[in-house]
Every structure is written in structure tokens, then in C-alpha cells.
N, C-alpha and C positions, 0 to 999 in steps of 0.2 A: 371769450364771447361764445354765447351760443348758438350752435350753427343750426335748430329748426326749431320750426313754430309750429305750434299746435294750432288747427283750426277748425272751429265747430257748424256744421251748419244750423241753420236758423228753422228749418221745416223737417230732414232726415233723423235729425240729433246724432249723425254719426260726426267722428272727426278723422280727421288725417292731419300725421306732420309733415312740410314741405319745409327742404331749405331756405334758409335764408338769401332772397338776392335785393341788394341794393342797388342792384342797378336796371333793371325793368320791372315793368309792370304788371302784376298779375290781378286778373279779375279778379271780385269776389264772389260770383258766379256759384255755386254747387259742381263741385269737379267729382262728385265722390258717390252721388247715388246717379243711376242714368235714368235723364231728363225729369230731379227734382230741379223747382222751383226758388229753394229757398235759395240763403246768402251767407257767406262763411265769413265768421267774425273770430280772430284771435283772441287766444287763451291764455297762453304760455310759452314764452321758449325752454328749449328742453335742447340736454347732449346730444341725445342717441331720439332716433325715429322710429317707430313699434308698426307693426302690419296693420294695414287699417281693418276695422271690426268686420265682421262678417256682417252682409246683411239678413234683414228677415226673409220668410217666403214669400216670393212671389214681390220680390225687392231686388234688380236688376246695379250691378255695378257702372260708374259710367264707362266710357266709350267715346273717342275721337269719331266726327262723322265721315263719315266713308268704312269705318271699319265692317269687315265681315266676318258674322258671329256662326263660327262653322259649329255643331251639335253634332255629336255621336252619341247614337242609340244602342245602347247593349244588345246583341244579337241573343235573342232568346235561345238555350238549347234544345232540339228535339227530345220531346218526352213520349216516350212509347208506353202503349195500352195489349195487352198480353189477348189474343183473338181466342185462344183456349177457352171453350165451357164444359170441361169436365175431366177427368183425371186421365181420359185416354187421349186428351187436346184434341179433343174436336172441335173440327170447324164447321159451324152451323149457316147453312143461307135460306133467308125465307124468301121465295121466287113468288111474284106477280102472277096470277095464269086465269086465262078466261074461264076454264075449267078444272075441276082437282086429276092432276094426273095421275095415274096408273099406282096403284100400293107396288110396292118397292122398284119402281123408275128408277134410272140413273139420268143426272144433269151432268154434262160435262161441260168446262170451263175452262177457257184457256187462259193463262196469265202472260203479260209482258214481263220479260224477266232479264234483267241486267245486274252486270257485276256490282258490289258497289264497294268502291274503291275511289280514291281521289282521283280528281280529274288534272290531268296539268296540260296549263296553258302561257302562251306567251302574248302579252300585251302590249301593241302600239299606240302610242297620246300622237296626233298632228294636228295643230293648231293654227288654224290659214286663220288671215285678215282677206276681208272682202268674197267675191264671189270665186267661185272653184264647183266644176265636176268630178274630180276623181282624188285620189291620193295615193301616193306609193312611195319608195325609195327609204331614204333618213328619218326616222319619225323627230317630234320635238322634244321627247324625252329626254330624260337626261343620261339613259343609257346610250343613246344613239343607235338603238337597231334598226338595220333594214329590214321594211316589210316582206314577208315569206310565207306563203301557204302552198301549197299540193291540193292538187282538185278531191281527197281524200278527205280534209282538215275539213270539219265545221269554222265556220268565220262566221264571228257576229260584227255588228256594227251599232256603232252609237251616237248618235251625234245631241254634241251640249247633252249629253246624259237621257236623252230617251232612242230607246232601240227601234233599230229600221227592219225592216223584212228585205230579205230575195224575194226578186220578182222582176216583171216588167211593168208595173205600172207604176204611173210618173214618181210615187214615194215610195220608190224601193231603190234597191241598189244592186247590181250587178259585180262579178265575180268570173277568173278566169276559169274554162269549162275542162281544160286540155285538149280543145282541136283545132284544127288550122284555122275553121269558122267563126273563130270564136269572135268576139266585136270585143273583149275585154284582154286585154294585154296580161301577160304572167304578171302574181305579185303585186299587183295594181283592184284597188277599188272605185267602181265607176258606179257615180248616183244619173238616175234616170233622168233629173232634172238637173239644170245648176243650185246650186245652194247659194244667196244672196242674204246674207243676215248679216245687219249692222254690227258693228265690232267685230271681235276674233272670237272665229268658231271650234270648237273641237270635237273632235274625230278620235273616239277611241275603237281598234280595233282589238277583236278577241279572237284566237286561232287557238282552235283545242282539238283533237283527237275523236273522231266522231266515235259515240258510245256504242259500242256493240249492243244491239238488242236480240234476244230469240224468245220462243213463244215453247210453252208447260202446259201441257193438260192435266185438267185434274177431273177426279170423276167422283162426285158425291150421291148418295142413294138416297132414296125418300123415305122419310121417318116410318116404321111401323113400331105396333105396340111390340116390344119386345122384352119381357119381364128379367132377363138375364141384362141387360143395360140399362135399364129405368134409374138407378140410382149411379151410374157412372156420371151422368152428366147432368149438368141444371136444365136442357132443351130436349132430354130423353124422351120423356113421356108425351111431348107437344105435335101433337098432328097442325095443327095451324095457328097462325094470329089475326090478326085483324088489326089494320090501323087506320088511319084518316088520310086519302092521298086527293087533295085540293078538295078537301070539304066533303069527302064521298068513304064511307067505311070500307075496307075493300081489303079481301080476302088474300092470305098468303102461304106455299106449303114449303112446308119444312125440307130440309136437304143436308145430310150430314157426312162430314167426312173425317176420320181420326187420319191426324198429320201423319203418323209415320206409315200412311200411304199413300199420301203424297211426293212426289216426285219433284221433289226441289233441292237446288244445290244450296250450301252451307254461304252465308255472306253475299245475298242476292238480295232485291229490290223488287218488287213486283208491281204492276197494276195490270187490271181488268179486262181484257178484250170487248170491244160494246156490245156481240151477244155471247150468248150461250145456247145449249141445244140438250134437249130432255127429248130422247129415245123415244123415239114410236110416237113423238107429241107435236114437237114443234118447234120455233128458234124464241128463244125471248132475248129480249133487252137488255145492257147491263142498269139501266135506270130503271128498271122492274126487279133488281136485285137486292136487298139489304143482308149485312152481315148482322148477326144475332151477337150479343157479348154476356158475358156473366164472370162473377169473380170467386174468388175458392170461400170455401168449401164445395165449392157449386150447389149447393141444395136447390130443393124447389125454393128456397127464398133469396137465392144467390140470383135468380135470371135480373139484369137488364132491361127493363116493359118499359123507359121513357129516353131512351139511346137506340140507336144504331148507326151504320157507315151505310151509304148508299154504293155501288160499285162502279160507279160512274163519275163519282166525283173525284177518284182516288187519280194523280198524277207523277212522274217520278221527280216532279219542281220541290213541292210541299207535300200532298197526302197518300202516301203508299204503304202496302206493306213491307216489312223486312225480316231476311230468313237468317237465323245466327243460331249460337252456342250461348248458353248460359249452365255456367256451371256442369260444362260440359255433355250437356243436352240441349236438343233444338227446338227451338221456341218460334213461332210466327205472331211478331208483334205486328200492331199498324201505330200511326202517328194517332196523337191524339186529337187534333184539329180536324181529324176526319169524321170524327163523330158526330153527330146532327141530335136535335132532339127530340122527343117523338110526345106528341102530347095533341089530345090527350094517348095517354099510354095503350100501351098494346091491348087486347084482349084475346088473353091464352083460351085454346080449345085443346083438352088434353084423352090421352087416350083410355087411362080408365082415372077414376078420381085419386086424386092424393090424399094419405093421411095426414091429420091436422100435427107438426112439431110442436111439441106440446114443454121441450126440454132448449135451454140455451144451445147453440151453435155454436162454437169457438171458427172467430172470420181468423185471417192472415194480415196478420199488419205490417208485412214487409210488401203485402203489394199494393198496386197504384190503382185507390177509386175513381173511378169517372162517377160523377153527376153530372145529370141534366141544366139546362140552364134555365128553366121553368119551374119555378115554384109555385105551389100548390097547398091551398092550404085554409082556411076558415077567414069568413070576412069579418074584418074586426068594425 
């Protein structure tokens, strides 16, 4: 005898084979696509049972109710954009300024600058039923560690999956301080309020190693015409630009600095300090600061005029720079998500006129373009 039956539905057209039982009863229901309609009517018995068909897209398999459909999302990898515009890897910034400061000023600029190396941490799961202020001791994991920090340790906290703040006000959470004052017990987390939410709540704690920060200056000079550099770089020759800052055209001066004098360590992380300070002038903003980009050959047709990185938006979470070795030279990348788009595009003011390239350029196709995310183009 044969032990399964093929069975077709009536509306998917998919089929599946189930055993044969004579002795209960099974709907004829759609068991095989989730929440079709149709009715499964038999085909055929058959020896052996084959995987049921893959469905089409956007064609969901069924599903017992209660079931929960957990999704993981491919963690995208960081893709870095090379900050170099021109063969001595200068770094270009075009500064905001009420007025054009001084021919050859220096801006100096300080960056945040952390090691970057993994972080390690140890993580406690506690999951109370009913209301509760604090948690400490056994967690419910299934390691069973007891909870542990040092007034040293960053401690994050989570509760059911969204994070809480330190603080005193009633949605935040409290933390032992190390002094006899303290109103928080060693080892113990105390939320400001009770926590009263139906079913079982969870509490995951995070205890990681606070990240050493220190603070780089750097000193960049303001573009003059300098015919010994005009062709080192694709932003040589540019005394200013011009973009659109909330509907207003507005004027920005050049500032340049080749990396290898800057002063930064090998396999660090940077971001921006929110100002800066231009000699004999005055403090600016780091949201009055954009980085310039361009890609090799750097020519004058190598510049970037519909990109830039704002310096304010840069974080060490997602958008920063980073300082490494490639191919045994240092390079100062930033992420690519830091890039903004500028449109309409910049308008170059340069310091004497360029001649027209009148000959192909050979570009680099080992590196990574950025475009813009505005296209531009004829109305059809």
C-alpha cells in the first residue's frame, strides 16, 4: 500500500504530499500556501513524498496561527569613499564665512579621535512577569551570569528592545555611582519608575568598556593661486564655490591640507568638533563646514560639484572618517552614507582660467564612484 497522497489545491495550484491516516480527519482546507482560499482535492498515491514547490513572489508559505515569523536582514558592509583630491591627498574644506578671510589664513580643526578596534562586551537577558523597578543578580539567560559593572563600564539598557537613557527623569534608569550616597545598590539597575506592562517583560543589559576618546588638531591653509600646485589637485586652482543653503546661494572659501601633515594615528576613527577657528577671524560652525571630494586622475574634471559631507553630520555610530593603511600607505577614508547631495551643483570660482582638455583622460577603475542621488537631465 501506498503510504502518501498527493494533494492539489483548487486556487494556488500548488500540491503537497501527506501521509496517509485512516484514522482522523483532516480538512480539506489549503494547508500549503498562507491564507489561500482555495480546497485540496487528491491526485494520486504515491511511495515516497517530494518537497513541496517553491512558491511564487510575493507568495507566503502557510503557517500554524500563533506562529512568529522572525526576518533577518543582511547587515549591509561599510563601504568607504577615499577624502583625497589630488596626488598629495589633500584634504579640501569649503568653510561658510560672513566674509572672505584673509589670502593664506589658516583654519584649525580639531577632530574626535578614537581607536577603532572591537569593542567587547558582556550581555545580560532578565525577563520579569508583572511590575518590577530594578534588576540585578542571575539573569534569565541561559548562561546564568550575574549581573556586574564597575562605575568605569558604560552600561546600556533595553527594555522589550528599545533603549533607555541615564538620567533622573521618570524614563530613565539609574546606575551604581561608587559612593556611599549613592540611592543605587552595586550591580543593580534601578528604573525611575516602576515598569508595569502586561505579560513578561525583558531587560537586556549591555556592559562594555567605555571607549577612550582624545581630541587632533589639524591646520588647513586657504587656497591661493599657486602655479607649482594647480595641477596636483582637482580643488587647486578654486578660490571659492557657491551652493544653495535653504533656498539662498551662499558663498564658501577653500581650505587645504595634504595628509601627511596631518597628525593622525594609523587605525583611528574620527569626527568633527562643532567648531573650528580661522586665525585672526573668528570661530565657525562645524554645519558651516563641507568636505570637497574628487576621484583620480583628479583633473579639473575629476571635481565632485553635486556631493559633499557636511562635518556635522559625521558620528562614530554610522558616518565618520577612518585613518588606515592601504597597501602600505595611509589613506583617510569616510563612509559613504555621509555624502549629501548638492544640487543644484556647486558653482566653481577659480583663480586664473583653465585650459579646455581637449585629449581623453584615462579615470581609475579600481576606485569607488560616488554619484549623486539627483538626476538631471532633459524633459522628455
Amino acid at each position: 500500500m501506498k503510504k502518501y497522497l498527493r494533494l492539489t489545491c483548487s486556487i494556488c495550484k500548488r500540491s503537497a504530499d501527506q501521509l496517509v491516516d485512516q484514522t482522523h480527519f483532516t480538512t480539506d482546507k489549503c494547508t500549503i500556501t498562507f491564507k489561500c482560499q482555495g480546497r485540496l482535492f487528491p491526485v494520486e498515491y504515491r511511495s515516497n513524498a517530494e518537497i513541496t514547490s517553491v512558491p511564487a513572489i510575493g507568495v507566503t508559505d502557510w503557517r500554524a496561527r500563533g506562529t512568529v515569523v522572525t526576518s533577518s536582514v543582511a547587515t549591509k558592509e561599510t563601504t568607504f569613499v577615499d577624502t583625497s583630491t589630488g596626488s598629495k591627498n589633500q584634504i579640501v574644506l569649503a568653510v561658510k564665512a560672513p566674509s572672505a578671510p584673509p589670502s593664506g589664513s589658516l583654519l584649525k580643526l580639531k577632530l574626535n579621535q578614537r581607536a577603532d578596534t572591537q569593542k567587547n562586551f558582556r550581555q545580560y537577558i532578565f525577563r520579569v512577569e508583572g511590575s518590577f523597578s530594578s534588576v540585578s543578580g542571575v539573569e534569565s539567560g541561559l548562561e546564568k551570569k550575574t549581573l556586574r559593572y564597575s562605575t568605569t563600564d558604560l552600561v546600556e539598557v533595553f527594555l522589550n528592545g528599545v533603549k533607555l537613557e541615564s538620567g533622573v527623569l521618570p524614563e530613565n534608569f539609574q546606575t551604581y555611582d561608587g559612593t556611599p550616597s549613592s540611592v543605587v545598590a552595586p550591580n543593580t539597575i534601578v528604573f525611575n519608575q516602576t515598569i508595569a506592562l502586561s505579560g513578561i517583560s525583558q531587560v537586556d543589559v549591555i556592559v562594555s568598556q567605555a571607549v577612550t576618546t582624545s581630541q587632533v588638531e589639524l591646520t588647513f591653509k586657504r587656497n591661493i593661486s599657486d602655479e607649482s600646485r594647480s595641477l596636483s589637485g582637482a580643488w587647486e586652482n578654486v578660490d571659492t564655490i557657491e551652493k544653495y543653503v535653504s533656498g539662498v546661494k551662499t558663498k564658501f572659501y577653500l581650505f587645504t591640507l595634504d595628509l601627511a601633515d596631518a597628525p593622525l594615528s594609523l587605525n583611528s576613527v574620527f569626527t568633527a568638533d562643532t567648531q573650528a577657528t580661522i586665525a585672526s577671524f573668528g570661530l565657525v560652525q562645524s554645519t558651516d563646514i563641507e568636505m570637497l571630494l574628487a576621484r583620480k586622475p583628479y583633473s579639473i574634471l575629476d571635481r565632485y560639484t553635486s556631493i559633499s559631507i557636511n562635518l556635522a553630520t559625521l558620528s562614530f555610530e554610522k558616518d565618520y572618517l577612518k585613518y588606515f593603511a592601504v597597501d602600505g600607505s595611509p589613506v583617510l577614508y569616510v563612509t559613504d552614507t555621509s555624502v549629501a547631495p548638492v544640487y543644484p551643483i556647486m558653482t566653481v570660482s577659480k583663480f586664473i582660467p583653465e585650459v579646455t582638455i581637449k585629449t581623453a583622460v584615462s579615470g581609475v577603475a579600481t576606485q569607488i564612484v560616488v554619484d549623486g542621488s539627483v538626476i538631471v537631465g532633459p524633459d522628455v
